[in-house]
C-alpha positions as CSV (number, residue, x, y, z in Angstrom):
1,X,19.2,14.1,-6.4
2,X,17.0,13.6,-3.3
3,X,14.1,16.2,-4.7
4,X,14.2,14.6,-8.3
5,X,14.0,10.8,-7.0
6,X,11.0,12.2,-4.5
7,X,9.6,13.6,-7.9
8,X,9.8,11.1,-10.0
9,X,8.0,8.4,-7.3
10,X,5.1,11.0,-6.9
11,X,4.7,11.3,-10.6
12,X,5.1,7.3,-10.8
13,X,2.5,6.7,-8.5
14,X,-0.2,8.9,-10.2
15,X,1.1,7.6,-13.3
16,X,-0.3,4.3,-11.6
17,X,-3.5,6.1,-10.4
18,X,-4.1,6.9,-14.0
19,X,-3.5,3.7,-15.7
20,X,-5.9,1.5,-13.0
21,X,-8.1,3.7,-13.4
22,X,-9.2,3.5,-16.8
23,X,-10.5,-0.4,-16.7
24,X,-12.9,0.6,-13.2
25,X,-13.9,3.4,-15.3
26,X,-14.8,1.4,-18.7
27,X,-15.7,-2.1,-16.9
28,X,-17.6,-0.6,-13.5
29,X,-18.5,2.7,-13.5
30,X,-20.1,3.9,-17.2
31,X,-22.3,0.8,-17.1
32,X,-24.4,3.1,-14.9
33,X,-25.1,5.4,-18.2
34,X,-23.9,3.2,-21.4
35,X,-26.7,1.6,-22.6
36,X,-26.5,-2.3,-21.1
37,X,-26.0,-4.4,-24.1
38,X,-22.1,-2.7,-24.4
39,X,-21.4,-5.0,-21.8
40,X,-20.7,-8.6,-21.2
41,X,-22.9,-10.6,-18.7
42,X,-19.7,-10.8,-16.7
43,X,-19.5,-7.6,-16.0
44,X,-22.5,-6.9,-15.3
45,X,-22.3,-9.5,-12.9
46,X,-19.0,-7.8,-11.6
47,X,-20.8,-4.3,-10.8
48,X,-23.8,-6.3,-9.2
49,X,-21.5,-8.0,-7.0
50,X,-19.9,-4.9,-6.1
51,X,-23.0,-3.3,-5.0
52,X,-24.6,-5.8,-3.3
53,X,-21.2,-6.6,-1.5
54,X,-20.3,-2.9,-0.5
55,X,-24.2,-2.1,-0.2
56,X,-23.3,0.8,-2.4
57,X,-26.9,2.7,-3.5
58,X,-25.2,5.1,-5.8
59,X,-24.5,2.3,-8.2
60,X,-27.5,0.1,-7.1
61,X,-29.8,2.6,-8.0
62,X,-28.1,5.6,-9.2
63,X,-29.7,9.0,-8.7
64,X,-29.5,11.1,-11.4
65,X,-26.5,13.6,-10.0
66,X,-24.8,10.8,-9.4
67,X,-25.3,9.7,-13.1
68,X,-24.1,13.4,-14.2
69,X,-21.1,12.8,-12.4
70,X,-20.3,9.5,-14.0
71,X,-21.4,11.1,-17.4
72,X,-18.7,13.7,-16.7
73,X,-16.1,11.0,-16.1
74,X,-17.1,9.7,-19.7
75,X,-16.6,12.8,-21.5
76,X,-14.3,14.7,-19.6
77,X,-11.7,12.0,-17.6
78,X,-11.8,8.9,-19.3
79,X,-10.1,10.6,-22.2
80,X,-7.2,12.3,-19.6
81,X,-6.6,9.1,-17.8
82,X,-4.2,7.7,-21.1
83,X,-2.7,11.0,-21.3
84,X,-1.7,11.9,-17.8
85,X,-0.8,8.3,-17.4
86,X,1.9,8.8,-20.8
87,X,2.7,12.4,-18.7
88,X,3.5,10.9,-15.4
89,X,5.3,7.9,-16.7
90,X,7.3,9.8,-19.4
91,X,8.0,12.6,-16.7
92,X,9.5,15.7,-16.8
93,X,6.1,16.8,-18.7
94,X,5.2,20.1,-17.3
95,X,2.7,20.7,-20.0
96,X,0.5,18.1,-17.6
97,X,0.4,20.8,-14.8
98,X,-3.2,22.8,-15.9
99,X,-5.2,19.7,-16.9
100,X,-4.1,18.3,-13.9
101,X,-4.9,20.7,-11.5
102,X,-8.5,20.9,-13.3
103,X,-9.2,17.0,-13.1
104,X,-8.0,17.1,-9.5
105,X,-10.1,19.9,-8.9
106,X,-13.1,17.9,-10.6
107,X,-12.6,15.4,-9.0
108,X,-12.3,16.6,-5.2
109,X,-15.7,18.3,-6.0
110,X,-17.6,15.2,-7.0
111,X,-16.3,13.2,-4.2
112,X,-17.3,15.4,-1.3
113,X,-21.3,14.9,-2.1
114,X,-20.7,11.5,-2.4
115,X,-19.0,11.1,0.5
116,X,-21.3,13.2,2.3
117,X,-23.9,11.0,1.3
118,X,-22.4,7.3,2.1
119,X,-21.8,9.1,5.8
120,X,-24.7,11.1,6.6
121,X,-27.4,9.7,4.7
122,X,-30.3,7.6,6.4
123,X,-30.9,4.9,4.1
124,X,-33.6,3.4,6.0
125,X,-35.4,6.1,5.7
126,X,-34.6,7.3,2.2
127,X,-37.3,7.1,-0.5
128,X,-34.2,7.9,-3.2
129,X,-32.2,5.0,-2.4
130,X,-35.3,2.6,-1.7
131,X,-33.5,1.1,1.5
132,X,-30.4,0.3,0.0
133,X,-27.3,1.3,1.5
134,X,-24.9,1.0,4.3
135,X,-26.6,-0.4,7.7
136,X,-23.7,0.5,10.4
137,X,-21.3,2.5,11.2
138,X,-18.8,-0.2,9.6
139,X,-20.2,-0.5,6.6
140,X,-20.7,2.9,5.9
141,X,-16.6,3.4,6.2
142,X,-16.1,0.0,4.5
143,X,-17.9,2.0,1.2
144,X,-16.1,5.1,2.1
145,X,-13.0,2.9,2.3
146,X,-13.5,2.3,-1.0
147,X,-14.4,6.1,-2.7
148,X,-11.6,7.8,-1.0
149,X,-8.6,6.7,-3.2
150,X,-9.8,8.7,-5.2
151,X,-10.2,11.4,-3.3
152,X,-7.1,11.3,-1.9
153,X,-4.6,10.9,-5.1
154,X,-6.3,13.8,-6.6
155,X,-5.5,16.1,-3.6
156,X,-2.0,14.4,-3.6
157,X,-1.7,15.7,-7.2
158,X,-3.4,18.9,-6.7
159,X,-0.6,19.9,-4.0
160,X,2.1,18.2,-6.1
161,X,1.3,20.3,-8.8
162,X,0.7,23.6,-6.9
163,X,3.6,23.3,-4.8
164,X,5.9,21.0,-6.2
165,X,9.0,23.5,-7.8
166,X,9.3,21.6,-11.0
167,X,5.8,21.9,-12.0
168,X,5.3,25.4,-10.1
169,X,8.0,27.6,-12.3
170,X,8.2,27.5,-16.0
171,X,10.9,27.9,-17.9
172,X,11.6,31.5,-19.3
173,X,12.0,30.7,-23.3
174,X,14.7,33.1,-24.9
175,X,13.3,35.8,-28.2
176,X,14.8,35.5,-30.8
């Protein structure tokens, strides 16, 4: 009972991922390649908060790889996020296992440049990012602080579904 209760938490919990992430997505992140008039004032005033606040020059002034990535959460993850949400919550959805290892996979990938960026870049210096940016030390893991959620859930749900025994064996079916 143990291994199915540890399960279900795990799947709970990306379930969770899923669901939150779908208004940072619409509200936050596609602003950066929807055309500006989709949005409110408010949140528009929400993302230059953010920015300003976190000094983050990805979505200050986003580069264009950056925007590719955001384009690919558009098209590619903003529709999975309902579906592995209805997956994780329903449970005992092995079908999930594939797409998920792919977004995971996805996803790890466009988080290491960004990381890589917001810890090694010198933003002083920068002629891409015009000065903006992290200062310090602090601030620079204050922004990491906030990208690597989601960084780590996806490798928490890569390993659960590589190595977790419900999702790793499928059922043989019978012939008829």
């Amino acid at each position: 009972m143990g291994a199915l209760a540890a399960r279900r938490c795990v799947e709970w919990l990306l379930g969770l991922y899923f669901v939150s992430h779908i208004p940072v997505t619409l509200f936050i992140d596609l602003q950066v390649v929807l055309p500006p008039e989709l949005y409110p004032q408010e949140f528009n005033n929400l993302l230059q908060w953010y920015a300003k606040e976190f000094k983050d020059p990805l979505m200050q002034d986003p580069p264009v790889w950056f925007k590719s990535f955001l384009f690919c959460e558009l098209v590619f993850q903003l529709p999975f996020f309902p579906v592995a949400a209805y997956a994780f919550f329903k449970g005992n959805c092995r079908w999930i296992r594939i797409p998920a290892i792919m977004y995971a996979v996805h996803t790890i990938t466009t988080l290491i440049p960004i990381l890589y960026t917001f810890l090694l870049q010198d933003f002083s210096k920068t002629v891409a990012f015009k000065g903006l940016g992290p200062e310090n030390f602090r601030e620079r893991l204050t922004l990491i602080g906030v990208y690597v959620p989601y960084l780590i859930i996806p490798l928490i749900l890569l390993l659960f579904m590589l190595r977790n025994p419900y999702y790793k064996y499928e059922e043989k079916r019978k012939k008829k």
